[in-house]
Every structure is written in C-alpha cells, then in structure tokens.
C-alpha positions in Angstrom: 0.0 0.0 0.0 1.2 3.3 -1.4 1.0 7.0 0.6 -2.4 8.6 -0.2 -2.5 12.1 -1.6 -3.9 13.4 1.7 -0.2 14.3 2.6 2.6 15.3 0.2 6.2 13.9 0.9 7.0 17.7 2.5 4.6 17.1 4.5 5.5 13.9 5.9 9.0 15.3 5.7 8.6 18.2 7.7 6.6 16.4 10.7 9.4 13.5 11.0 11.7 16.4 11.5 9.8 18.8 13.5 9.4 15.1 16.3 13.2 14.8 15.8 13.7 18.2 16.7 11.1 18.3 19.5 13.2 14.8 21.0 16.3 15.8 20.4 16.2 19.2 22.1 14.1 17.1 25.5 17.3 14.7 25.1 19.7 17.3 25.0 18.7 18.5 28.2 18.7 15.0 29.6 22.7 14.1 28.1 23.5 17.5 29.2 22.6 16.0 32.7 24.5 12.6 32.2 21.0 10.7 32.2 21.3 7.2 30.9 17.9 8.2 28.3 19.6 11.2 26.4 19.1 12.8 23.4 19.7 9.7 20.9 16.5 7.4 23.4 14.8 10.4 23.2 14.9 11.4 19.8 14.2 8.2 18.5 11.3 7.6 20.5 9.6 11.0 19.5 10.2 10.2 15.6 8.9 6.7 15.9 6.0 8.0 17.5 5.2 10.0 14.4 6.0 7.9 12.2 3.5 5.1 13.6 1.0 8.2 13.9 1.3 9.1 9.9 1.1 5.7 9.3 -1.9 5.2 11.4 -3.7 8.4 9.2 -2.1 6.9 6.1 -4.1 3.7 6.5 -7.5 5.5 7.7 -7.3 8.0 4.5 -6.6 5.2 2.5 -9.3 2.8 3.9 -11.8 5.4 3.4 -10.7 6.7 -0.4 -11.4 2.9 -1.1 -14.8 2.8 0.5 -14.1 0.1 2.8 -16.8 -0.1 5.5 -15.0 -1.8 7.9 -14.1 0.2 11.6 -11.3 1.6 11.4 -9.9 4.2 14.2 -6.1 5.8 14.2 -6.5 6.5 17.8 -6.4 2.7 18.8 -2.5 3.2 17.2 -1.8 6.0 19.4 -3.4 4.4 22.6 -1.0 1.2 21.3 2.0 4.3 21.0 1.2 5.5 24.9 1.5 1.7 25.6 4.6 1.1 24.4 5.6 4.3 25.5 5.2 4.0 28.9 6.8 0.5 29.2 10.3 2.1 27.7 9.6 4.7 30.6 9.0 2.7 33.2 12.0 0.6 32.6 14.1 3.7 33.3 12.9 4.0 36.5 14.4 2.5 40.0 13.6 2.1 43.1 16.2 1.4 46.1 14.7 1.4 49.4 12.2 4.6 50.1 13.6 6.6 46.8 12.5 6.6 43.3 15.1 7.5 40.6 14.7 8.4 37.3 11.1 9.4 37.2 11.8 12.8 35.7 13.8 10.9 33.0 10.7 8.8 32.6 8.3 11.7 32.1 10.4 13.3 29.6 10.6 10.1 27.4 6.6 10.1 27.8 6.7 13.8 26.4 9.3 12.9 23.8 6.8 10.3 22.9 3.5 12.7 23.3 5.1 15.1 21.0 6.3 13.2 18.0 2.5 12.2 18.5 1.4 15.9 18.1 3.9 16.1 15.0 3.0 13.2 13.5 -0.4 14.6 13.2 0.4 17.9 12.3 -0.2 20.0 15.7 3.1 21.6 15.3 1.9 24.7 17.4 0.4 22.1 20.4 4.5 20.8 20.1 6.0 23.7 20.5 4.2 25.0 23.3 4.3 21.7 25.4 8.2 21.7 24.2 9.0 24.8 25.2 6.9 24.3 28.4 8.5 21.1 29.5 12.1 22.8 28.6 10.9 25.0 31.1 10.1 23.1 33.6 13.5 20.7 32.9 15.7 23.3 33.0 14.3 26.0 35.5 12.9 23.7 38.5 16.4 22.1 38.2 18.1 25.7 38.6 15.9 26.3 41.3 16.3 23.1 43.5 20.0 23.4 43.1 19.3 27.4 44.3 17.1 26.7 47.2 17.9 22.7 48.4 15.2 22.7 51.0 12.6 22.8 48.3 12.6 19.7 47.8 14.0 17.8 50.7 15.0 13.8 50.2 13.9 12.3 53.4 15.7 14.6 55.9 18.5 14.9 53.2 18.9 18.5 50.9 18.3 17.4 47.3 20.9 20.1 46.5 23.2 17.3 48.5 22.1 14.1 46.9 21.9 15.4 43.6 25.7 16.5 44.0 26.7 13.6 45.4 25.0 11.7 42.2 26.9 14.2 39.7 30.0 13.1 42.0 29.8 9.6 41.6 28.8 9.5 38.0 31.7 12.0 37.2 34.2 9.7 39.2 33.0 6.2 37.2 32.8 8.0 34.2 36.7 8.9 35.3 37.3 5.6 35.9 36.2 3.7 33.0 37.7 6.2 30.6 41.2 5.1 32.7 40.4 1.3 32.4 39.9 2.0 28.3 43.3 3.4 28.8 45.0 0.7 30.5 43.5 -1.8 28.3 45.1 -0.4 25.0 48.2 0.2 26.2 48.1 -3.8 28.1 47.3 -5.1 24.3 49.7 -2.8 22.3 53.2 -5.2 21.6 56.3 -4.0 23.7 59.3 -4.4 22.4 
C-alpha cells in the first residue's frame, strides 16, 4: 500500500523532522545531565511516535478513499504508542529502598513520545508550546532546587546534596572507566 495524496512527501517530511527536533532538544537537556535516556533514546522515540501516527492516518485516509466499511480508528495506534511508551519509561525507573530514581527521565521520554504524536499529526503549534513548556520546567525547577535545596528535601537529606553527590559519583566512574579504556590499550599494544 502506497502514501495517499492526503499528505505530500514535504509534508510527511517536515513532521518527522519537527518530532526529531522536539526529541532531540528534551534529550539534549537529559545528556547535558549525564542521564542514561539522552538525546539519541529520546529522539528516536519521539520520531517513531510520528511515524507510527502518519502511518496510522495513512491507513484511515486510504481505507476510506477505497470505501471500505470496515471500523477503522487511528487512535487505537496512538493508545497502542502510549502503551509502548510508557513501558520504555518505566524501565528507566528505580527504586532502592524509600527513593524513586529516574522518574523525571521517565516523564520526559513520555513527552518525547506525546510530542512526535502531536507532529506526526500535524499540531506543530500544540508541540512547540508543550516543548518549550517542559524545557521550562526541565531546566528551571532544576536551577531552582539546586538554588534553594530545601525545596525539595529527600527524606531529611537537601536534594541540592544528593543530587551533588549523584553528579559526584557519575563524574568519578565515568573517570574511571575512561582510565580502564586506557589501560586496556596500552596492556594489548606489543612491547618491544
């Protein structure tokens, strides 16, 4: 089954690129943070979810131009979208004893996901506003609980605190696996 003529290539074209642009600038933020989803997880999620959303009003367009009578209904492929969606979040999500890690991550792949939904349908101005809003709320809340720690206390702990001491660590393995690289390579190259 061919495209129909209800969209043109550009078309198609420019909604794939406006829910790679909408990812990759949520992802940004997230690599920029040294979060394990980053801005290749999140940019791919937000195009696939316009391209299954195209395909999804490719098919209804189609099964209509041809008459057929049978039910068809694109939002059961964006319900099955949110689905999938929110199992790729969830799996970035931990839990060790009371605390809860990487929900914000999670929320911002389900944006990343909501958005190249809005693309792939066309609502470019719906994705810019919730893009520019979640930026917003990414980048500014963050600013502002590393300003004022006791806004968001971890139980009895400053978040300004734990959050440091998470940069800390991931720094230091980062650090340390770079060195192990190191020592590998020059372990393998010949001595003579």
């Amino acid at each position: 089954m061919g495209l129909t003529s209800v969209l043109t290539a550009e078309e198609i074209g420019l909604r794939l690129l406006a829910a790679a642009l909408c990812g990759a600038l949520l992802g940004l933020d997230r690599e920029m943070r040294g979060k394990a989803a980053g801005l290749r997880t999140h940019t791919l999620i937000s195009i696939s979810c316009a391209l299954t959303t195209l395909v999804a009003l490719e098919l209804y367009a189609g099964l209509q131009a041809t008459g057929d009578e049978r039910p068809s209904d694109p939002v059961r492929v964006i319900q099955g979208v949110a689905q999938a969606v929110g199992f790729i979040s969830a799996g970035v999500m931990f839990r060790s004893g009371d605390s809860v890690r990487g929900a914000t991550t999670a929320a911002v792949i389900w944006v990343a996901g909501a958005l190249g939904i809005a693309c792939g349908a066309g609502y470019y101005m719906l994705a810019g506003m919730t893009l520019g809003l979640c930026l917003i709320v990414t980048i500014l809340f963050t600013i502002l609980l590393d300003r004022f720690p006791q806004l968001g206390k971890e139980d009895g702990d400053d978040a300004g605190k734990a959050r440091k001491r998470r940069r800390t660590s991931r720094h230091s393995s980062r650090h340390a696996s770079q060195q192990g690289r190191i020592r590998r390579i020059a372990r393998s190259s010949p001595r003579g």
